[in-house]
C-alpha positions as CSV (number, residue, x, y, z in Angstrom):
1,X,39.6,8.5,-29.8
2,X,36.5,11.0,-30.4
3,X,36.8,13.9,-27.9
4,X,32.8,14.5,-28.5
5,X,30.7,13.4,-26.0
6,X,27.1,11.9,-27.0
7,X,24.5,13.3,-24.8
8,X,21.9,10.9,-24.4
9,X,19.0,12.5,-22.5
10,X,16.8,9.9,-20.7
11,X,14.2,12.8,-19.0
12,X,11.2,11.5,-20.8
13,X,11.7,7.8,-19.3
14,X,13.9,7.6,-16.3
15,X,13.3,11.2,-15.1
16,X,9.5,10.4,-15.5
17,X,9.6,8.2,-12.8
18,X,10.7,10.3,-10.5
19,X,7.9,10.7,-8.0
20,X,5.5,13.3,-9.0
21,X,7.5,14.0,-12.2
22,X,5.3,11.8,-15.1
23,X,4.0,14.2,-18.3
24,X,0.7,13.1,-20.4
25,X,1.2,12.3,-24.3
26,X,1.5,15.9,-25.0
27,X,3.5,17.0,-22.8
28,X,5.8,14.3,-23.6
29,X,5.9,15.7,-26.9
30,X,6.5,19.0,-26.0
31,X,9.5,18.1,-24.0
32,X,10.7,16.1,-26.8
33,X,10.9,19.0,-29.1
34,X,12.2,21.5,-26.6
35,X,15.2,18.5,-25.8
36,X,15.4,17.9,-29.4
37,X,16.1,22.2,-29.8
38,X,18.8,21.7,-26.8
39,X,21.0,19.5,-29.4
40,X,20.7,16.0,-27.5
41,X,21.8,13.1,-30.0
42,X,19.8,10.6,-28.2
43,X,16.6,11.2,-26.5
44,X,14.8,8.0,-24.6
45,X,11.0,8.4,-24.5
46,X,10.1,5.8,-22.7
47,X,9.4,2.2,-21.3
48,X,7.0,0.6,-24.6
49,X,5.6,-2.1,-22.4
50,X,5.2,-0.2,-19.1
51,X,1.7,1.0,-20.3
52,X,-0.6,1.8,-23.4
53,X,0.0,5.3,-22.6
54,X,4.0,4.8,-22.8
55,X,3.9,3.0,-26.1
56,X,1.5,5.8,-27.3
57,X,3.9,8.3,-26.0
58,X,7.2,7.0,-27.6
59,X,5.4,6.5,-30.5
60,X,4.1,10.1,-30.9
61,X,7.7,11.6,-29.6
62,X,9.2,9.0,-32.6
63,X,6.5,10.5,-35.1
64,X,7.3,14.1,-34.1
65,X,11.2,14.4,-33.4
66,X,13.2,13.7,-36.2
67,X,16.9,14.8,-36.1
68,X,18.1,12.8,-33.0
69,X,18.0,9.0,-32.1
70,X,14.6,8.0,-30.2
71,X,15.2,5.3,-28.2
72,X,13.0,3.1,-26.2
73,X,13.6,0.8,-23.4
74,X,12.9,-2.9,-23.1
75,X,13.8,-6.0,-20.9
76,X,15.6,-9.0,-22.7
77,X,12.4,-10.2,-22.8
78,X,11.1,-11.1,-26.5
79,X,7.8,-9.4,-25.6
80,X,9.3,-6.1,-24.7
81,X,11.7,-6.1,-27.2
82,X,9.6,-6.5,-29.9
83,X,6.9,-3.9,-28.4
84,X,9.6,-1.3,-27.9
85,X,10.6,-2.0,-31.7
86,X,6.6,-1.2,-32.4
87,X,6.9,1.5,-30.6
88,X,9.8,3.4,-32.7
89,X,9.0,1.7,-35.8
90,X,8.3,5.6,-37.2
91,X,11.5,7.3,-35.8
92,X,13.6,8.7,-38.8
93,X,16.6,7.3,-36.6
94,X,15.4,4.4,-33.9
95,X,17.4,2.6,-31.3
96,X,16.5,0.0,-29.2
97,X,17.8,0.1,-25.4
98,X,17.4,-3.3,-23.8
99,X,18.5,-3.8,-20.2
100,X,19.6,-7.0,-17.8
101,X,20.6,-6.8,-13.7
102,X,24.6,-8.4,-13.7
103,X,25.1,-8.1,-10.1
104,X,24.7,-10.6,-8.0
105,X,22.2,-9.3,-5.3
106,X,19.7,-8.4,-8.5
107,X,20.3,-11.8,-10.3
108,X,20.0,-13.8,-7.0
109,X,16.8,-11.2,-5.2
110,X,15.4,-10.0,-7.7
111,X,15.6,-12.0,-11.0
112,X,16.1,-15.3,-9.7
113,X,18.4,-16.6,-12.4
114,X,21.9,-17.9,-12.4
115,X,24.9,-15.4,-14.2
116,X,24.8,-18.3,-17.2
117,X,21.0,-17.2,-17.9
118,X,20.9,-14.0,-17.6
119,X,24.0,-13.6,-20.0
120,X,21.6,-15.9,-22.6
121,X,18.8,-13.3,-21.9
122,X,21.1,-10.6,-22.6
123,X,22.8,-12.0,-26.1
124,X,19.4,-13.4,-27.5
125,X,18.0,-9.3,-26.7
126,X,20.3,-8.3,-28.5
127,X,20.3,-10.3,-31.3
128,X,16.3,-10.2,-31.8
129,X,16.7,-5.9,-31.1
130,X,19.2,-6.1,-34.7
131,X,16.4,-7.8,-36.6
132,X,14.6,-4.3,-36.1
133,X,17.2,-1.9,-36.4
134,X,20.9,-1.8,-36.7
135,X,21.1,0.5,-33.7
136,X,21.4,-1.5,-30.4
137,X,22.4,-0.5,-26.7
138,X,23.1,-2.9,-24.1
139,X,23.0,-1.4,-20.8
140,X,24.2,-4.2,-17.6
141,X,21.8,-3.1,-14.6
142,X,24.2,-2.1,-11.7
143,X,27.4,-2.4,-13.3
144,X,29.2,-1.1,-10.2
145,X,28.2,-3.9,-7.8
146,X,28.7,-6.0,-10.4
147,X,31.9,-8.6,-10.6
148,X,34.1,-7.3,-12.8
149,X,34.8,-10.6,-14.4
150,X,31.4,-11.5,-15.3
151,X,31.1,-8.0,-16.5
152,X,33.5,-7.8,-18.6
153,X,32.2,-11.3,-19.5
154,X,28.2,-9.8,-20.6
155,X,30.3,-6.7,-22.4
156,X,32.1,-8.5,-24.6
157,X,29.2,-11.3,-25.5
158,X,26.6,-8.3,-26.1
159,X,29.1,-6.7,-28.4
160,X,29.6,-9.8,-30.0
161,X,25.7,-10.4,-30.5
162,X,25.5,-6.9,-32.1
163,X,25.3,-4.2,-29.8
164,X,26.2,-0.7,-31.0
165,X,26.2,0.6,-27.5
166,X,27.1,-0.7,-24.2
167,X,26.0,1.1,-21.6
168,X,27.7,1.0,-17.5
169,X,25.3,2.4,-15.2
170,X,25.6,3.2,-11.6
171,X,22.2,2.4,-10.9
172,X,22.1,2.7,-7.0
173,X,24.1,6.0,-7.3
174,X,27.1,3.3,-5.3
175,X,30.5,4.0,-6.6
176,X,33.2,7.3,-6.5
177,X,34.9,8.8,-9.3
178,X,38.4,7.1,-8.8
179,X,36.6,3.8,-8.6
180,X,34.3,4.5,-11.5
181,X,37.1,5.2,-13.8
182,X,39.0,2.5,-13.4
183,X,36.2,0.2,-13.8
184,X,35.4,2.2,-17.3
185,X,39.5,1.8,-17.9
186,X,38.9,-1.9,-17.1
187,X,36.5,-2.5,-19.2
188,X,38.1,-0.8,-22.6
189,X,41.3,-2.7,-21.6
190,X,40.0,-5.8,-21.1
191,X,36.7,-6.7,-23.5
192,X,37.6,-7.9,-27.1
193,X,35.7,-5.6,-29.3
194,X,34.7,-3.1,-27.3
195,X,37.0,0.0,-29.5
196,X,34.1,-1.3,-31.9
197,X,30.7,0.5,-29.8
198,X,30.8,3.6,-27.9
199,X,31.2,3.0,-24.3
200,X,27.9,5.1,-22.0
201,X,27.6,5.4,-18.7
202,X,24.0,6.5,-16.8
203,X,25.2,7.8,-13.1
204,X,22.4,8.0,-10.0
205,X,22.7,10.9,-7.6
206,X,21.9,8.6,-4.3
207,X,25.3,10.0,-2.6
208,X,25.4,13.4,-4.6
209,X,28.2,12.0,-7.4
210,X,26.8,11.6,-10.3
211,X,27.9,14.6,-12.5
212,X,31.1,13.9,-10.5
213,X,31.2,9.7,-11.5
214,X,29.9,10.8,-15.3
215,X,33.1,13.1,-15.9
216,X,35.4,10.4,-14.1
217,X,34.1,7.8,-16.8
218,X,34.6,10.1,-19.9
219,X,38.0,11.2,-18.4
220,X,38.5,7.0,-18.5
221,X,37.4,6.6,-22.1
222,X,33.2,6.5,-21.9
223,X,32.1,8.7,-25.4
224,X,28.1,8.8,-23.9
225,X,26.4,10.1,-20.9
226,X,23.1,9.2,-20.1
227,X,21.5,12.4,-17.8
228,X,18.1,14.5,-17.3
229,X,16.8,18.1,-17.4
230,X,17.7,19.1,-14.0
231,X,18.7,16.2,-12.8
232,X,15.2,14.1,-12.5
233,X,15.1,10.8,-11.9
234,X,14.5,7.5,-9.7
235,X,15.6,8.3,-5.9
236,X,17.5,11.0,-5.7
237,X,17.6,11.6,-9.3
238,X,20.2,11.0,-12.3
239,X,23.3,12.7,-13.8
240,X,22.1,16.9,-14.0
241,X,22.4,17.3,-18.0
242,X,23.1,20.8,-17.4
243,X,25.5,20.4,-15.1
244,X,27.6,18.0,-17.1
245,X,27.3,20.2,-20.0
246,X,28.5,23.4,-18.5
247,X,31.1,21.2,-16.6
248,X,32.8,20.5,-19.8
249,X,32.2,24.0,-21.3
250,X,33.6,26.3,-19.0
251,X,36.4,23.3,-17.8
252,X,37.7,23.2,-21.7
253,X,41.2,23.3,-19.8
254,X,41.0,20.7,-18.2
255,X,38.2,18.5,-20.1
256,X,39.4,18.8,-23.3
257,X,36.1,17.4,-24.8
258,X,32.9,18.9,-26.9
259,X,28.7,18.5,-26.7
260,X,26.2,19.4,-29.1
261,X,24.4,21.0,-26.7
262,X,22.9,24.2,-27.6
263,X,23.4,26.3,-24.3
264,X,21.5,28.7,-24.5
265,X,18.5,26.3,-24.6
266,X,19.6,25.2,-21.2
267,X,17.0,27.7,-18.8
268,X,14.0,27.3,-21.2
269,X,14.4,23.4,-20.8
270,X,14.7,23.5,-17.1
271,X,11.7,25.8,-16.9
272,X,9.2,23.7,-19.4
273,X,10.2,20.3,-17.3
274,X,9.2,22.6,-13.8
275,X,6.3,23.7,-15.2
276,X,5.0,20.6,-17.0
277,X,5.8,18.7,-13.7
278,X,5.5,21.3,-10.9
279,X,8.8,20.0,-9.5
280,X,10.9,23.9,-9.4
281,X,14.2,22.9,-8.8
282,X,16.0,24.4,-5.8
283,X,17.2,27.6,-5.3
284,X,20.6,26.8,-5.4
285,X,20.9,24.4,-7.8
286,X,24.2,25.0,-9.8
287,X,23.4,26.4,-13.6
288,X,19.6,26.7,-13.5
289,X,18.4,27.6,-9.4
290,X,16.8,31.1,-8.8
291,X,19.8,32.0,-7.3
292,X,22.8,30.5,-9.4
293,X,23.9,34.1,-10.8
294,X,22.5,35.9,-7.8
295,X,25.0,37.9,-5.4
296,X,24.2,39.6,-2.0
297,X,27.3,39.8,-0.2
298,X,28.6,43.7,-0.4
299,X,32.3,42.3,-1.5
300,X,30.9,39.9,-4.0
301,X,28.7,42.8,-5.5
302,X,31.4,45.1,-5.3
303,X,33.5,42.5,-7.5
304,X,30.9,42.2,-10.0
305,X,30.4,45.2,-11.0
306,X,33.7,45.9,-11.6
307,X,34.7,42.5,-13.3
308,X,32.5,40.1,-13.5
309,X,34.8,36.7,-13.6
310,X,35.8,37.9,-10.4
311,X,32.1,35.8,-9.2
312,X,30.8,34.4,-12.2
313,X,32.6,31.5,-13.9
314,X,29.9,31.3,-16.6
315,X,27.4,34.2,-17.4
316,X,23.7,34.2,-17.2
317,X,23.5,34.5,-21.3
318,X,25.3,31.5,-21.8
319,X,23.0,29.2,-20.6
320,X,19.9,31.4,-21.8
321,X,18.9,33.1,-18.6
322,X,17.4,36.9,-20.0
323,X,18.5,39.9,-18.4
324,X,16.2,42.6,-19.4
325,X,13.8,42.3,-16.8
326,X,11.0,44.7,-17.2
327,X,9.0,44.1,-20.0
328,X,5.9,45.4,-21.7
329,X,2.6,46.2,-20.3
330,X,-1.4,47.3,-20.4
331,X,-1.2,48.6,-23.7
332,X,1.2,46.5,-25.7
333,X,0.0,45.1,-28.4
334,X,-0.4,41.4,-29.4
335,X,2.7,41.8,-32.2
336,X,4.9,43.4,-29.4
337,X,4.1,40.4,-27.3
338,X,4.8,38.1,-29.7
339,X,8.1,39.2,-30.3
340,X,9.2,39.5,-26.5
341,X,7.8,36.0,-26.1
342,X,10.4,34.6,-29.5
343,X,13.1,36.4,-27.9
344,X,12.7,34.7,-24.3
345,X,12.3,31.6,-26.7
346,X,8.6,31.1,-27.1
347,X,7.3,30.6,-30.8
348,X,3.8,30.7,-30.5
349,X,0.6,29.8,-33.2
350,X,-1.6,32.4,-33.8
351,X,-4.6,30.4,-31.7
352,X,-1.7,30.0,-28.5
353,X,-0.9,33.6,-28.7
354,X,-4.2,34.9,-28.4
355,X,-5.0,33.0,-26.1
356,X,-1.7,34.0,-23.9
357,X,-2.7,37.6,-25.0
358,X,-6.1,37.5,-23.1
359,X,-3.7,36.4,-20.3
360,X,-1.8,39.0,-20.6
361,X,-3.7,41.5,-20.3
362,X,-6.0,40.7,-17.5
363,X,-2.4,40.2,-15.3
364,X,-1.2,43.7,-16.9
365,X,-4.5,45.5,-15.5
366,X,-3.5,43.5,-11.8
367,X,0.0,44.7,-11.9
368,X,2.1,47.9,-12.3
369,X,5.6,45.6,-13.7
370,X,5.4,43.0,-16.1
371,X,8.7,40.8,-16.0
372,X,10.3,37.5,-18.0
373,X,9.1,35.4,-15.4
374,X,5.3,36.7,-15.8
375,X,5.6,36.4,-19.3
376,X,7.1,32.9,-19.2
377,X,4.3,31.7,-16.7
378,X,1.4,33.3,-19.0
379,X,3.0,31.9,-21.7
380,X,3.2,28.1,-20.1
381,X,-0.5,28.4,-19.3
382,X,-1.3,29.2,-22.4
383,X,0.5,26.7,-24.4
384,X,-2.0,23.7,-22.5
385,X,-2.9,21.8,-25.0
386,X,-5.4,20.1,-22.7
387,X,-9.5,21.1,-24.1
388,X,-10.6,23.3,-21.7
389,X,-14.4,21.4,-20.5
390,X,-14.7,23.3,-17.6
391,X,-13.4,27.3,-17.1
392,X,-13.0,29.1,-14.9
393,X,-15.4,32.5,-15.0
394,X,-16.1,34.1,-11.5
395,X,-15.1,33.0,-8.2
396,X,-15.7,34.8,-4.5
397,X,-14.3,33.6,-1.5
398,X,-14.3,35.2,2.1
399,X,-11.8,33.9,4.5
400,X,-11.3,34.7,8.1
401,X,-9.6,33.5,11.8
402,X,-13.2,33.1,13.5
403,X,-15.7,31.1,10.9
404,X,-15.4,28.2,8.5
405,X,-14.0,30.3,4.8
406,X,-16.8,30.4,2.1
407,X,-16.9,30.1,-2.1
408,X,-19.1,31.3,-4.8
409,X,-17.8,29.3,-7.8
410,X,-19.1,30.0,-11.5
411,X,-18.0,27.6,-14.3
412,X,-19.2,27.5,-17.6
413,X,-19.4,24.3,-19.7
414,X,-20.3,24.6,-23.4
415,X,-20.9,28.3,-23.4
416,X,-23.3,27.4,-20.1
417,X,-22.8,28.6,-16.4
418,X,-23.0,26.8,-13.9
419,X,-22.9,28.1,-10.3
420,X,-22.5,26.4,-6.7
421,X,-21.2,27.5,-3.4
422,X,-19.4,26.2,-0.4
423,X,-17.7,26.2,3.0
424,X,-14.0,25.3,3.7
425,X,-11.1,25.2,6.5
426,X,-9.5,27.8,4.4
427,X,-11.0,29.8,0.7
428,X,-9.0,27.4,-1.1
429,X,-10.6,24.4,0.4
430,X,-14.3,26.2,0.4
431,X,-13.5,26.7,-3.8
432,X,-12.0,23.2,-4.3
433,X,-15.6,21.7,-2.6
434,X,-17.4,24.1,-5.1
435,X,-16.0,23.1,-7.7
436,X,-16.5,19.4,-7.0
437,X,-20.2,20.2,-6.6
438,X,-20.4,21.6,-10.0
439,X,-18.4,19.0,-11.7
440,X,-20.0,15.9,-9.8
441,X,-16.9,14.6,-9.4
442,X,-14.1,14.8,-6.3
443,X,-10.6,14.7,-6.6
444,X,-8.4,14.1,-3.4
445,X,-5.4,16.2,-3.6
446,X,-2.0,14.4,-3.6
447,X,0.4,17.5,-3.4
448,X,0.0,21.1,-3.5
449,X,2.7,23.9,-4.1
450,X,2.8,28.0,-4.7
451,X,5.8,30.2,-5.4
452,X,5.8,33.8,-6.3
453,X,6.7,34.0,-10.3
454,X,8.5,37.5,-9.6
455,X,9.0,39.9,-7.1
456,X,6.6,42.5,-5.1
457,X,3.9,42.6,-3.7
458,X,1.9,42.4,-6.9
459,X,4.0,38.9,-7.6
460,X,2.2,36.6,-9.6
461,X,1.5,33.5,-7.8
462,X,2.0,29.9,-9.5
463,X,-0.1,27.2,-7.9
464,X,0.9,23.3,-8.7
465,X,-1.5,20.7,-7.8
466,X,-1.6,16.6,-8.1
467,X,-5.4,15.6,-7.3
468,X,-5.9,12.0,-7.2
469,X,-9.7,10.9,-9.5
470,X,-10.1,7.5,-8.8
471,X,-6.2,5.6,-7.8
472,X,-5.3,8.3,-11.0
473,X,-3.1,11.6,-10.4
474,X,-2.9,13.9,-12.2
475,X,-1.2,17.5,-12.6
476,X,-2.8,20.8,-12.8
477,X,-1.3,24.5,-12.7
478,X,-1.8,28.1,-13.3
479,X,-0.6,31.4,-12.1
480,X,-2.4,34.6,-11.5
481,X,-2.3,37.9,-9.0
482,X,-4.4,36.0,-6.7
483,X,-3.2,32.8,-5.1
484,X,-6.9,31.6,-4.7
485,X,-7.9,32.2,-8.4
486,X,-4.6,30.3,-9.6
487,X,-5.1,27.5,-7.1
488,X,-9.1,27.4,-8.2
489,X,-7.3,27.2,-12.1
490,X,-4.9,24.5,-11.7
491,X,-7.5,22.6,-9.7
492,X,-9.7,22.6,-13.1
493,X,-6.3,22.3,-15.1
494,X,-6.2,18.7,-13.5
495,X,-10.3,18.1,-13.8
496,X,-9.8,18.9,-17.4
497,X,-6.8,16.7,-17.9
498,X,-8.9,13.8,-16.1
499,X,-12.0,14.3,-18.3
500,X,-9.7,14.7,-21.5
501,X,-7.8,11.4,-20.6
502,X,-11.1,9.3,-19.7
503,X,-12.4,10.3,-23.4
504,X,-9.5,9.7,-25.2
505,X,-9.1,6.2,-23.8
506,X,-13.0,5.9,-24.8
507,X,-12.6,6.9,-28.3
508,X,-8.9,5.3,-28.7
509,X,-9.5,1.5,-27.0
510,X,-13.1,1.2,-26.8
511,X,-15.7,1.1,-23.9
512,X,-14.1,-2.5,-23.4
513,X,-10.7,-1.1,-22.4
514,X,-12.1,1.5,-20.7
515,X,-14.5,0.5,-18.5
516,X,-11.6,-0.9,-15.9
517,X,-10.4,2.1,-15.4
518,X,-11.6,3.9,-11.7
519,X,-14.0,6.4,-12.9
520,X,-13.5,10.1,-13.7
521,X,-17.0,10.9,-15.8
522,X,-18.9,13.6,-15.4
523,X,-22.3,14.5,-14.9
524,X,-25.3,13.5,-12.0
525,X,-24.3,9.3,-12.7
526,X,-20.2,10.4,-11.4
527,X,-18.6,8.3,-9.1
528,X,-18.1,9.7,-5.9
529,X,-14.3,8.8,-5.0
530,X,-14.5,10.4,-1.3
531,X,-16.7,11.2,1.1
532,X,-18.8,13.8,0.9
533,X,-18.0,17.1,3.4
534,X,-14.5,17.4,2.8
535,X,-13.6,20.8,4.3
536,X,-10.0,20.4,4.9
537,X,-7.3,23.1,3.7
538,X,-4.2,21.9,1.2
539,X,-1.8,21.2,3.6
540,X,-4.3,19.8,5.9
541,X,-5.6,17.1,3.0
542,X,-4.1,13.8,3.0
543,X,-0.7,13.9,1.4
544,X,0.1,11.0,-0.3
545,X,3.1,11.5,-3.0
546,X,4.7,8.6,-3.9
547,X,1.3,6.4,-3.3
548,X,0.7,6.2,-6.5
549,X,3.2,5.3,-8.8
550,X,3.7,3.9,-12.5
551,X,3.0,0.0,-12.8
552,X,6.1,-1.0,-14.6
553,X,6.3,-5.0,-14.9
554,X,8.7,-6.7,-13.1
555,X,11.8,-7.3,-14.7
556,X,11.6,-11.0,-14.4
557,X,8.6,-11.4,-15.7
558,X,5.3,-10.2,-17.4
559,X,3.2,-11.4,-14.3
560,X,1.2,-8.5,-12.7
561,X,2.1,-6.5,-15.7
562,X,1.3,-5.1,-19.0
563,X,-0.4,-7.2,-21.5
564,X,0.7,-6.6,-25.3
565,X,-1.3,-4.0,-27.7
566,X,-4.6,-5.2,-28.4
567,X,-5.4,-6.9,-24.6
568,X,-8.2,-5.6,-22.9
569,X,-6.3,-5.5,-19.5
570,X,-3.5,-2.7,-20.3
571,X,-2.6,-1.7,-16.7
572,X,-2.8,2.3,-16.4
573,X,-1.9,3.4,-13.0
574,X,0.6,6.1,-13.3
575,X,1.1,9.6,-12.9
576,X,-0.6,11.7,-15.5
């Protein structure tokens, strides 16, 4: 047997729906190729029929990505399947991932179907998903509260049928490594055919075990692990990819097995998802947190500095964390920079660096020490590959503990200005209701978040925002010196993304397509989407995460769903 272990990274379609966590078509790709430079052999992009803006998504990342497998997702339905095989019908290596419930508490609640036809469902998916492509995966919907007997009876049909890959998730996060190892050791002793496929598994984190369960299955013969970019996903998340990674890198002893995985990629990765979703993982999450290589105790220090595999099991290089910390400032020059930003891992185009550049050096005249983290954060802003339709140009805000805060906000649209001012529970809420009076258009804001990029009292600030346009959300950030400028940024970041979305369904599905969708246009005839006034602060605005989710069909059925490509009632409500 193979000791290399597939990594199968599922970030773009299970750790999208983690709430708050879904990425736009371009950010999609832009994850795709950063994953793709981490060394994945498979990367899912998505679920074809949840939405237009999936297909269009797995169909860009199938376009763009070319060395690993792009898979998509589909029901045993023939409508998904054959939509999901539209979908990566460019990818240079395409696999279809189709998926049916095999315990009984999903077949009997939630499908409604007997063992006998969901195992039909499951062999006629599979054999329609090999008239596309010769790469299949099977995966049985929560194997681990599944009877074994049945299982093993789905495994061994789906293989028959022509599946290349058969898939065991945990999807409830339910079992424990000793029990999830014998089940895999079960299955490989028990199902005719199965030395034929590799065996995957895809591990929840719902009781903390799924790194943990993942290992126990390849330990028990499993070749594939399905896992996410810092551990995203449904609930409370999936598999950590680099966690499982370093697990069997610096455990070589005693997990005598080998990745692909390029670990050095490992930081950039977990720092593009964070800031493409605003969701910064803990501080001490193991591998990637803030504080993973970080030692304050005097007798840990004291052991560092004089070994430092005394505390560290794994150093900060290995998994691509820089150590030179102060970098560059007022007077570098564009070509210094640019090199600084390629060594932290950042290749920009000429029109990205410039742009980054300006950044630059408006931060540089605000503060004495430019570090990675600045540079990484400039850098992020200035790879948004969203058209900018409003900017930013001057903003004044007063704040104070005895009067109502104040904003004098200046925008300019097409080269013009455009001015407007405004009161507010706080200067952040006062600029927000400015802004909305300039663009003619008010958002409601979902979620907002700050954290200082660096250190000192000259710390950049990053600001995340979700602002709600309509039953739409979508994401906005920047960073700057001053917390209200970056919040006043990232609050255009998402008003841009919202006007950039409405015009590229226009111009991509017609007026006819569009026209259902809750309104996000600009200009005196705008939809108001709440009521006028609204002076409240960020953490005093309604907080809704989770309200508004992505409207994936059910799985037993296309009613209340998605309509194939072409139908003038594609369903868009999802996290942008």
């Amino acid at each position: 047997m193979s000791d290399r272990i597939l990594i199968f990274d599922t970030t773009l379609r299970d750790g999208e729906q983690s709430p708050g966590a879904s990425m736009n078509l371009e950010e999609k790709v832009r994850m795709a190729r950063q994953i793709d430079a981490l060394g994945v052999d498979v990367i899912e992009a998505g679920f074809p029929m949840a939405s237009e803006d999936d297909f269009q998504a797995v169909r860009a990342v199938a376009k763009e990505v070319r060395r690993p497998i792009i898979a998509a997702l589909a029901r045993t339905t023939p409508e998904d399947v054959e939509r999901a095989c539209r979908a990566i019908e460019d990818a240079a290596r395409p696999r279809l991932h189709t998926f049916i419930a095999t315990s009984d508490i999903h077949l009997q609640h939630k499908l409604r179907k007997t063992r006998d036809e969901a195992l039909a469902m499951a062999i006629a998916a599979v054999r329609q998903a090999r008239g596309y492509t010769a790469d299949v995966e099977f995966s049985a919907e929560d194997a681990t509260r599944s009877d074994v007997d049945y299982l093993c009876r789905v495994v061994e049909a789906v293989i028959e049928a022509g599946a290349t890959t058969v898939n065991i998730p945990d999807t409830v996060g339910y079992t424990i490594p000793s029990e999830f190892n014998r089940l895999i050791a079960t299955l490989r002793q028990r199902v005719k055919g199965i030395d034929r496929v590799v065996v995957s598994v895809h591990c929840h984190n719902d009781l903390g075990l799924a790194v943990a369960n993942s290992l126990a299955a390849v330990e028990a013969g499993a070749r594939q692990v399905e896992c996410t970019v810092n551990g995203i996903g449904e609930r409370a998340g999936n598999a950590s990819l680099e966690e499982l990674v370093m697990a069997l890198y610096v455990r070589r002893d005693a997990l005598p097995f080998t990745t692909g995985v390029v670990t050095t990629e490992i930081h950039k990765s977990s720092q593009l998802l964070s800031n493409i979703t605003g969701m910064m993982v803990q501080p001490n999450k193991a591998v990637v947190g803030r504080n993973a290589f970080a030692h304050e105790a005097g007798i840990h220090q004291d052991g560092v500095l004089k070994e430092r595999r005394t505390y560290e099991i794994m150093t900060p290089e290995s998994v691509g964390i820089p150590t030179n910390r102060l970098v560059l400032g007022k007077h570098s020059g564009r070509h210094a920079l640019g090199k600084k930003l390629a060594e932290l891992g950042y290749k920009l185009t000429r029109p990205e660096l410039d742009k980054v550049y300006s950044r630059f050096i408006e931060i540089a005249d605000q503060k004495k020490e430019i570090f990675d983290e600045d540079l990484i954060a400039i850098a992020h802003e200035g790879m948004k590959e969203i058209p900018e339709t409003y900017r930013l140009k001057v903003l004044q805000a007063t704040a104070g503990s005895q009067k109502p805060s104040t904003a004098t906000v200046t925008l300019q649209k097409a080269g013009a200005d455009m001015v407007a001012c405004a009161v507010g529970d706080g200067p952040v809420a006062a600029t927000y209701n400015a802004i909305d009076l300039i663009t003619n258009f008010r958002g409601r804001l979902v979620d907002y978040a700050i954290r200082s990029v660096s250190r000192g009292r000259d710390a950049m600030g990053e600001v995340f925002v979700h602002v709600d346009f309509g039953g739409r959300t979508f994401t906005g950030k920047a960073a700057s010196t001053d917390v209200v400028d970056a919040s006043a940024m990232a609050y255009l970041h998402a008003v841009n993304k919202a006007l950039h979305l409405s015009h590229t369904l226009e111009a991509a599905v017609g007026r006819e397509v569009a026209a259902p969708v809750p309104a996000v246009s600009e200009g005196p005839v705008a939809t108001r989407l709440d009521a006028p006034g609204r002076t409240e602060t960020p953490a005093r605005r309604e907080t809704a995460a989770g309200s508004q989710r992505r409207a994936v069909p059910a799985e037993d059925g296309l009613s209340g769903g998605v309509k194939g490509a072409g139908s003038d009632n594609i369903r868009l409500i999802r996290l942008v």
